[in-house]
C-alpha positions in Angstrom: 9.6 -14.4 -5.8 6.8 -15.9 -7.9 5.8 -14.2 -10.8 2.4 -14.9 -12.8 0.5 -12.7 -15.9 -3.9 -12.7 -15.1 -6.6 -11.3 -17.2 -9.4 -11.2 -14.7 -10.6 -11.5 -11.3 -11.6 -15.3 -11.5 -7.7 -15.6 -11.8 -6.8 -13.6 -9.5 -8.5 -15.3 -6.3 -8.1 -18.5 -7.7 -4.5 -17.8 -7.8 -4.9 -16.5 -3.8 -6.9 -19.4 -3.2 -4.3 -21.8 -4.0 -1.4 -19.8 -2.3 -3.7 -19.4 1.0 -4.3 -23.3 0.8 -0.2 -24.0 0.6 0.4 -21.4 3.6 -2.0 -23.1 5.9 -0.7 -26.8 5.3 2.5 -24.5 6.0 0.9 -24.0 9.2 0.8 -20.2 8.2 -2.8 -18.8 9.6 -1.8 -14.9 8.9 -3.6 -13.1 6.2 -2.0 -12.3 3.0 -1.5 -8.0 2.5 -1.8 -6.7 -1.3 -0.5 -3.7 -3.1 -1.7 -2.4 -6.0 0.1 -0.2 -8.5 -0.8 1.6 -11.9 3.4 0.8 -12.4 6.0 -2.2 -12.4 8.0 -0.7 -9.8 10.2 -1.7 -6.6 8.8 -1.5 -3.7 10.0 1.8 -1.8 8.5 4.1 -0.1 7.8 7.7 -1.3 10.9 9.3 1.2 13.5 6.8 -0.5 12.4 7.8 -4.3 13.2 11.5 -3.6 16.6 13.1 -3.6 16.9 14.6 0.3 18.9 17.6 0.4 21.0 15.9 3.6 21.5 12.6 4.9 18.3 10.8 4.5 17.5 9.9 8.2 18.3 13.2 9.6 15.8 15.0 6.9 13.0 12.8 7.7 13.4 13.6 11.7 13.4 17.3 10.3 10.2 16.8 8.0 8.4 15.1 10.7 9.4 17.7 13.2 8.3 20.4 11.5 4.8 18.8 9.8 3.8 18.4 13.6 5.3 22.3 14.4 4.1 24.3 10.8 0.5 24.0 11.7 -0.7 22.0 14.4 -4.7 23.3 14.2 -5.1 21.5 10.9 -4.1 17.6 13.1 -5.7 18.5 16.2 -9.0 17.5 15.0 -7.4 13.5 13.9 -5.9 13.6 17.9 -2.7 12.0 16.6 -1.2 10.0 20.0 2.1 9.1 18.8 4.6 9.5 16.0 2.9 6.6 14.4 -0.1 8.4 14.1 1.4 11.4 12.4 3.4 9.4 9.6 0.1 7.8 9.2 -1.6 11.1 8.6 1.5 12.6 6.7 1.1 8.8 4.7 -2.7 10.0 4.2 -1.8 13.3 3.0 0.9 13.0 0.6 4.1 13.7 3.0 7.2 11.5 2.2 7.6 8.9 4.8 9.1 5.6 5.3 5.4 3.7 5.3 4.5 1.5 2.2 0.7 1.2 1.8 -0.7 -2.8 1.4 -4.5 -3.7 2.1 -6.2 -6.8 4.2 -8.6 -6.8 0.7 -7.3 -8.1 -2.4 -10.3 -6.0 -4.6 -8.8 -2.8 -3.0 -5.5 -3.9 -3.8 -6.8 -5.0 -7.4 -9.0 -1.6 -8.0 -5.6 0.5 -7.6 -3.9 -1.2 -10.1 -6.5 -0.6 -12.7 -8.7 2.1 -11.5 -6.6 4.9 -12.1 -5.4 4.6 -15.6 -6.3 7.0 -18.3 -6.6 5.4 -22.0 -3.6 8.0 -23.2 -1.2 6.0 -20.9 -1.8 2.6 -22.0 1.2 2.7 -24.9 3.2 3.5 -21.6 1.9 1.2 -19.1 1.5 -2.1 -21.0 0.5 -3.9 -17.5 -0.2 -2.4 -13.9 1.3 -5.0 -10.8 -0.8 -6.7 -7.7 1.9 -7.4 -5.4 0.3 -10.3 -2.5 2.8 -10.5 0.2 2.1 -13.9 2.1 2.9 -12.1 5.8 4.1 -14.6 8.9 3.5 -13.6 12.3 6.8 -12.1 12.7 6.8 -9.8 10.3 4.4 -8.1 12.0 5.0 -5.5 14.8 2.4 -5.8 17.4 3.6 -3.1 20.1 3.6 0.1 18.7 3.4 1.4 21.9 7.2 0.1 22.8 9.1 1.5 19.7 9.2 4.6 17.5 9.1 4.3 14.1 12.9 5.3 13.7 14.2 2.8 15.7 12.5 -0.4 14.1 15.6 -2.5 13.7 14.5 -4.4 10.1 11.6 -4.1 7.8 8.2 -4.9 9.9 4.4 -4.8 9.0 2.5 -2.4 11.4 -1.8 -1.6 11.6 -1.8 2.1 12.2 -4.9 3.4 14.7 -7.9 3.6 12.5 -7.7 7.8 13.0 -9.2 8.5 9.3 -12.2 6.8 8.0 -10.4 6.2 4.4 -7.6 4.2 6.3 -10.7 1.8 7.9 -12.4 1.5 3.8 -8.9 0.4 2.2 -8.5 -2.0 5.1 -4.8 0.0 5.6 -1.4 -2.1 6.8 1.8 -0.6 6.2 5.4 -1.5 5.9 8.0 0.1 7.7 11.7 -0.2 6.9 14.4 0.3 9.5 16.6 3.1 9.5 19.3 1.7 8.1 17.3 0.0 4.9 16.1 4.1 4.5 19.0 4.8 4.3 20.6 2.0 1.7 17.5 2.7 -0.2 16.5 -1.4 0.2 13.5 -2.4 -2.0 11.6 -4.9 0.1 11.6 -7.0 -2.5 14.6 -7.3 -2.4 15.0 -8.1 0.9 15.6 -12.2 1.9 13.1 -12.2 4.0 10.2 -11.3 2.1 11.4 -11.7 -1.2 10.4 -15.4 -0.9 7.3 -14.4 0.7 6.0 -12.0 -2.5 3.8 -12.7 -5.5 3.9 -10.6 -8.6 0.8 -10.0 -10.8 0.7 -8.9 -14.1 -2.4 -7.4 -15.7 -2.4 -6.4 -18.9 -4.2 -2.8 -19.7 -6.4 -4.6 -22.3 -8.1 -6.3 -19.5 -8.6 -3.1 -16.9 -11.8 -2.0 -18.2 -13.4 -5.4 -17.9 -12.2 -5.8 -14.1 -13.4 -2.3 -13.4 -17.1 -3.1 -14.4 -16.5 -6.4 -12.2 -15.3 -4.8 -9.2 -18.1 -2.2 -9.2 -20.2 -4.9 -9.5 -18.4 -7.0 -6.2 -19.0 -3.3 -4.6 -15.5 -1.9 -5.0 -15.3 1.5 -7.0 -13.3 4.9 -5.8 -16.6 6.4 -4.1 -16.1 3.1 -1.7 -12.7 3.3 -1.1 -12.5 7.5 -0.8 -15.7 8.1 1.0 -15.4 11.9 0.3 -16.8 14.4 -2.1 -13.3 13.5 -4.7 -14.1 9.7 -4.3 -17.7 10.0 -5.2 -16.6 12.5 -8.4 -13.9 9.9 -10.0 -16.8 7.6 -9.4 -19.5 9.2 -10.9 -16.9 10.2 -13.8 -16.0 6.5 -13.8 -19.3 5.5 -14.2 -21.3 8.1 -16.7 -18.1 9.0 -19.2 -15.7 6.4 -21.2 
């Protein structure tokens, strides 16, 4: 896994630039995903950084079960087809699950990392992390149709159905690890087969405020990526307070 520090957002797509360039004389023609966090941590999904009262498979059947039993008039209106479409909705909504959020768009990625960071955390979060994950076209699973999310037999890169409008703004992919790697708690980092396909990025807090003004500018700002009533108040926050 390569590791680099960046200060701005000529950097940052100079450095995906260059990396895209190597991939394609690798004869690599996927796009690259990116996953922007506020935090230097592994990358786990929410279900594996709880403590489950139980075995850890068997609770997430149970929490999936009963998020599509509890109340099933407040999903009817999203017309969820599958179980991929409810962890994608329970992924939306704050419900632990086995997904891992990345984005087609680097800015997305990039606004993540430094849009959501208050001034009174910066002696605590000295840099936030853009993790650019240069995807082949195996690690993707293209026939969602074929197998249930349980029974993915290693860590795979799924599109979920564009089924809410935010998923279609932050350009949404997920990763999926297999039951087993749930279960072992596996960072997919740490994983051989996309370790060596992973690029860290540092970005110092000192430079956040800068790249927010310039990603504003490029169009990227919360109102953008949560077109809702909460987006466009963090944005109008953003924009008329310090």
């Amino acid at each position: 896994m390569k590791e680099v520090e960046l200060e701005n957002i000529e950097g940052y797509l100079n450095l995906i630039k260059k990396s895209k360039e190597a991939n394609l004389q690798k004869g690599n023609h996927e796009d690259f995903l990116f996953r922007g966090q506020v935090m230097d941590s592994p990358l786990l999904p929410k279900i594996c950084r709880l403590k489950a009262r139980g075995e850890l498979p068997e609770v997430e059947r149970r929490l999936l079960q009963e998020f599509k039993r509890t109340n099933p008039i407040l999903l009817e209106h999203e017309r969820p087809l599958d179980d991929w479409d409810y962890l994608t909705l329970g992924q939306h909504f704050g419900l632990p699950t086995r997904l891992l959020d990345w984005s087609d768009n680097a800015l997305t990625a990039l606004w993540f990392a430094t849009g959501n960071t208050s001034p009174e955390e910066a002696d605590v979060k000295a840099y936030s992390v853009v993790w650019i994950l240069m995807a082949e076209h195996d690690d993707f699973e293209d026939n969602l149709e074929a197998v249930h999310p349980f029974e993915i037999k290693r860590a795979k890169l799924v599109r979920p159905r564009i089924i809410k409008q935010r998923i279609n703004n932050q350009s949404g992919v997920f990763s999926v690890l297999s039951s087993d790697e749930i279960r072992d708690k596996r960072y997919l980092d740490h994983i051989d087969s996309y370790n060596e396909k992973l690029i860290k990025v540092k970005i110092p807090y000192t430079r956040f405020s800068e790249i927010r003004t310039d990603l504003n500018t490029l169009g990227v700002n919360a109102f953008t990526l949560f077109p809702e009533l909460e987006g466009l108040c963090t944005y109008l926050q953003w924009r008329y307070f310090e």
